[in-house]
C-alpha positions as CSV (number, residue, x, y, z in Angstrom):
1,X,-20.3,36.9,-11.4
2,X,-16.6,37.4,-11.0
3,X,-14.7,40.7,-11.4
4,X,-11.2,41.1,-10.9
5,X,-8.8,43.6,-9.3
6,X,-5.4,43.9,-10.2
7,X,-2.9,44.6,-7.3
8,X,0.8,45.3,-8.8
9,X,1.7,41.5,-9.5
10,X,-1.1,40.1,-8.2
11,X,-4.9,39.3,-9.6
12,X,-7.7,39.1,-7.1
13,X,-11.4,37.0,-8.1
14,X,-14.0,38.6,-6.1
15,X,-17.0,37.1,-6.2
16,X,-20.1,39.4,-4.4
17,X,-23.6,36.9,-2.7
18,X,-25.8,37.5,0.0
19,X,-23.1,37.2,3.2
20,X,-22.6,39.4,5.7
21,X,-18.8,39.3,6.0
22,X,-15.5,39.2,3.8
23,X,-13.7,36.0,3.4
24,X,-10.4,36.3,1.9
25,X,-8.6,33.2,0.5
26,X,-5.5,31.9,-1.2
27,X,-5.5,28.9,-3.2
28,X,-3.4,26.1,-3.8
29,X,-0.6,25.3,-5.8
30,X,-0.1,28.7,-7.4
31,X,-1.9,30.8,-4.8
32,X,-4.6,32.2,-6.7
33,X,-6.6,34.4,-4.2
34,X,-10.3,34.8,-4.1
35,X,-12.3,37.5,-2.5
36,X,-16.1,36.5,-1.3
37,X,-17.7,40.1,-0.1
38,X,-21.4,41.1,0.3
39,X,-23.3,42.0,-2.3
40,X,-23.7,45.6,-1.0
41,X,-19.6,46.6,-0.5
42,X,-18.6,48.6,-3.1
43,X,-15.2,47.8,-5.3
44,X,-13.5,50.4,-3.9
45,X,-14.0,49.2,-0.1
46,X,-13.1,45.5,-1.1
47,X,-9.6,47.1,-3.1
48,X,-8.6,49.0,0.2
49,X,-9.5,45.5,2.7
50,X,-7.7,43.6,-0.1
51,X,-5.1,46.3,0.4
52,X,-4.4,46.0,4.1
53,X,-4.3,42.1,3.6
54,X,-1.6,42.4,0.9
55,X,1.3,41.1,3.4
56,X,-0.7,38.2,4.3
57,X,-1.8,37.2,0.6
58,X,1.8,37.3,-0.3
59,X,2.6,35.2,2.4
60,X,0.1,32.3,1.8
61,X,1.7,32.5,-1.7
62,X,5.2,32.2,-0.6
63,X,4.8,29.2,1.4
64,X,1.9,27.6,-1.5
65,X,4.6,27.8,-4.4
66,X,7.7,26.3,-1.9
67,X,5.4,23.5,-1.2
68,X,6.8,20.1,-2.1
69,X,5.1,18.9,-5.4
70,X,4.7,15.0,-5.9
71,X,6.3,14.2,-9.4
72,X,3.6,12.3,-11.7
73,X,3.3,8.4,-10.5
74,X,3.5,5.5,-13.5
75,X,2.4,2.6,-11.5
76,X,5.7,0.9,-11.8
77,X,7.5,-1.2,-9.2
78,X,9.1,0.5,-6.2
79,X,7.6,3.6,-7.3
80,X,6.4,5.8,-4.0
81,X,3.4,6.0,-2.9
82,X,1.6,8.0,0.3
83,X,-1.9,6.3,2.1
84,X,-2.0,7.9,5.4
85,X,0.7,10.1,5.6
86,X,3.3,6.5,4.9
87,X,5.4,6.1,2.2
88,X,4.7,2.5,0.5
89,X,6.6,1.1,-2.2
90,X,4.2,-0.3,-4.7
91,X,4.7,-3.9,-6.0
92,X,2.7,-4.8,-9.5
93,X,1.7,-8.2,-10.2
94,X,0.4,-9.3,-13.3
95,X,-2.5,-12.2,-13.0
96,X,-5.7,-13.0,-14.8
97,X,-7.4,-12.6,-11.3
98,X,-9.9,-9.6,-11.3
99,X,-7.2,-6.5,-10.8
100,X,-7.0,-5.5,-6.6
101,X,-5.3,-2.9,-4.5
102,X,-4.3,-2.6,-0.9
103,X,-1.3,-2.7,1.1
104,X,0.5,-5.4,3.0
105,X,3.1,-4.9,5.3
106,X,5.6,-2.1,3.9
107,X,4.8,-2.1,0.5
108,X,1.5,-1.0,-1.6
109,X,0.4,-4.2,-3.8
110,X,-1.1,-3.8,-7.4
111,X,-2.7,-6.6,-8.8
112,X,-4.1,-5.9,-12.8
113,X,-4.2,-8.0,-15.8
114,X,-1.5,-8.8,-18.5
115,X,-0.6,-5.4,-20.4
116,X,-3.2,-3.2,-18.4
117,X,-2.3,0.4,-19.0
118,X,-1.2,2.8,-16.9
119,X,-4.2,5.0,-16.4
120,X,-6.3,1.6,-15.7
121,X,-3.7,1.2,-13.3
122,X,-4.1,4.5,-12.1
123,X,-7.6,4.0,-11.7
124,X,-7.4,0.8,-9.7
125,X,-5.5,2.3,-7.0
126,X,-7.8,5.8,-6.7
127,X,-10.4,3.7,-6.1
128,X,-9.1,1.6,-3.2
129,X,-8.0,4.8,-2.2
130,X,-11.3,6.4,-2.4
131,X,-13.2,3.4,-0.6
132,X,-10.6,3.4,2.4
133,X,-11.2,7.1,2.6
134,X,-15.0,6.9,2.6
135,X,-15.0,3.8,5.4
136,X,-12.4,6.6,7.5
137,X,-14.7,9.7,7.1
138,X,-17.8,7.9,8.1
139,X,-15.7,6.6,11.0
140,X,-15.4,10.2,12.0
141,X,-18.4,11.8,11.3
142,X,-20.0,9.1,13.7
143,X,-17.5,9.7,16.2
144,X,-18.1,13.7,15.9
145,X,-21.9,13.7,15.3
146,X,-22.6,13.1,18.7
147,X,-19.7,15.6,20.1
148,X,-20.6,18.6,18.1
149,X,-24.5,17.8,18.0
150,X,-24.8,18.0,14.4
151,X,-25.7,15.4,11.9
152,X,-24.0,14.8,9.0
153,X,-26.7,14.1,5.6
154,X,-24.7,13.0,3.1
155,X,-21.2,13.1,2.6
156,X,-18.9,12.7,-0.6
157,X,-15.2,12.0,-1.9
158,X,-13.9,13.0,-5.0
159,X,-11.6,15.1,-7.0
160,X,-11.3,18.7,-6.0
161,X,-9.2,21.7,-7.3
162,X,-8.7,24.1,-5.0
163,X,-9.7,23.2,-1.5
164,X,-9.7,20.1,0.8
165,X,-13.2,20.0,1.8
166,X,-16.1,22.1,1.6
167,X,-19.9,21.8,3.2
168,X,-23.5,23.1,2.7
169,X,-25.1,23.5,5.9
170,X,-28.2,23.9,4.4
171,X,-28.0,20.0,3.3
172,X,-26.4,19.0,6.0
173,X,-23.5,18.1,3.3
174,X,-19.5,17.7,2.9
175,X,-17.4,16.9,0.6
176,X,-13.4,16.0,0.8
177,X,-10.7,15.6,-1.5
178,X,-9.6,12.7,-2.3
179,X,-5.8,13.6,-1.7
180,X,-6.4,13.4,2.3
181,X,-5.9,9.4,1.9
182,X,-2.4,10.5,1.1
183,X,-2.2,12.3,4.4
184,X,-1.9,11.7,8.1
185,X,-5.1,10.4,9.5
186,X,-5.4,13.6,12.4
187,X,-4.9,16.0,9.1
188,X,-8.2,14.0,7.6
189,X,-9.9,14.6,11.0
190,X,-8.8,18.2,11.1
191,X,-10.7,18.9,7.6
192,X,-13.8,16.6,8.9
193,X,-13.9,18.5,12.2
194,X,-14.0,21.8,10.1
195,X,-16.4,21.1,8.0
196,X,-18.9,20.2,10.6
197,X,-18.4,22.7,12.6
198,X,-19.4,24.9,10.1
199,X,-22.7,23.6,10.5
200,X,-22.7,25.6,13.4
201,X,-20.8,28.8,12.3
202,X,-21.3,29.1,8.2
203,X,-18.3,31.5,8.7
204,X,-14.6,31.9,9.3
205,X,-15.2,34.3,11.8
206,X,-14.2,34.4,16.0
207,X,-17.3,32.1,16.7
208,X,-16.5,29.8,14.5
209,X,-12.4,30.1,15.7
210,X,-13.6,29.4,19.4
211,X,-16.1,26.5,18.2
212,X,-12.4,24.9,17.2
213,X,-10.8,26.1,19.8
214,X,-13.2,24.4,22.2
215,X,-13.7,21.0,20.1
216,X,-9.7,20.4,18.6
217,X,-7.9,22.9,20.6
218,X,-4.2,21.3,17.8
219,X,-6.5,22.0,14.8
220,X,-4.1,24.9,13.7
221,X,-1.0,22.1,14.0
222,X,-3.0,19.5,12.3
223,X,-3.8,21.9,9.4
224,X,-0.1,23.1,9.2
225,X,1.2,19.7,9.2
226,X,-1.5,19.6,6.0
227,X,-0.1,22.4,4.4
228,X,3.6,21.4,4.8
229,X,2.8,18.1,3.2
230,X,3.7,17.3,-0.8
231,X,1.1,17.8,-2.2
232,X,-0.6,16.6,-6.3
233,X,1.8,17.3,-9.5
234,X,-1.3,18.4,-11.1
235,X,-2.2,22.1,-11.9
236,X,-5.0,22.7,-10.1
237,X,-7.6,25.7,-11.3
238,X,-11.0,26.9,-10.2
């Protein structure tokens, strides 16, 4: 259940569940904020932590709603696009050969048929971008399994709203936006690294600052090279 909390200008979801701490976040693009307390802390204890954190919220929103937006993408020629943290220009081709993405050299290539639309288009290219992304987080995860001592269940890559990745370390599960193909590869190891270690340390708390500290002593550039990074025209909600 979600109940709100109005602070002057600004709306707080807080969300109450069997933790032991608070977790305070803001969200992408707007900077919707989201409070995660135990079930036990009374509304009027959660109003006067989200009180002393009212600097910091506005903040996180400032620097969310300056962030470079990518304008929407029509799959034309010389359009931009961004695999990796590059900027490739795409060239379309039309042929009666099944459709096919990928890049060569500068330049993103686009193969579909005669008069394909542009969310087919669209389509094509998510999903090369999707598959590269899966072979480079499974190149990680076996690279980090072995350094952290965890092991990785299952992990997916889709679509998500307000967040980069998230994990169940009950499963043994993580998931990642699809939007880190766009970015730097060490920004898509920064959210991998993350995410595993908290199978470790379920919280953001000091363990779980030192366990970073100790495994990717630059994660706090990597993950503000992220955030400075255009990022989806879309609106996202949760």
């Amino acid at each position: 259940m979600v109940t709100q909390i109005e602070l002057g200008e600004i709306v707080l979801d807080v969300v109450q569940k069997d933790i032991k701490n608070v977790h305070l976040s803001v969200y992408p693009p707007t900077g919707s904020v989201r409070i995660s307390a135990p079930m036990h802390m009374s509304l009027d204890t959660i109003r006067v932590f989200a009180i002393s954190r009212l600097d910091w919220i506005r903040q996180q929103q400032r620097k969310l709603r300056d962030q470079e937006r990518e304008s929407p993408r029509e799959y034309l020629d010389r359009e931009s696009h961004y695999v990796w943290g590059k900027r490739y220009l795409l060239k379309v081709t039309e042929s009666e050969e099944p459709p096919l993405a990928g890049l060569r050299h500068s330049k993103m290539f686009l193969r579909v048929r005669p008069g394909t639309h542009g969310e087919k288009k669209q389509a094509i290219v998510e999903a090369w971008c999707r598959d590269q992304l899966r072979q480079a987080v499974q190149s990680l995860i076996t690279k980090w399994e072995p350094i952290l001592r965890v092991k990785v269940e299952r992990f997916f890559v889709q679509r998500m709203k307000t967040k980069w990745g998230s994990c169940s370390p009950a499963t043994r599960g993580i998931r990642l936006n699809t939007e880190l193909a766009k970015k730097p590869r060490e920004c898509l190891e920064y959210i991998v690294v993350h995410e595993m270690v908290h199978f470790l340390e379920p919280s953001h708390n000091s363990r779980f600052l030192a366990l970073m500290e100790q495994f990717m002593p630059m994660w706090r550039h990597h993950r503000d090279i992220l955030n400075r990074l255009p990022v989806h025209h879309a609106k996202w909600r949760y």
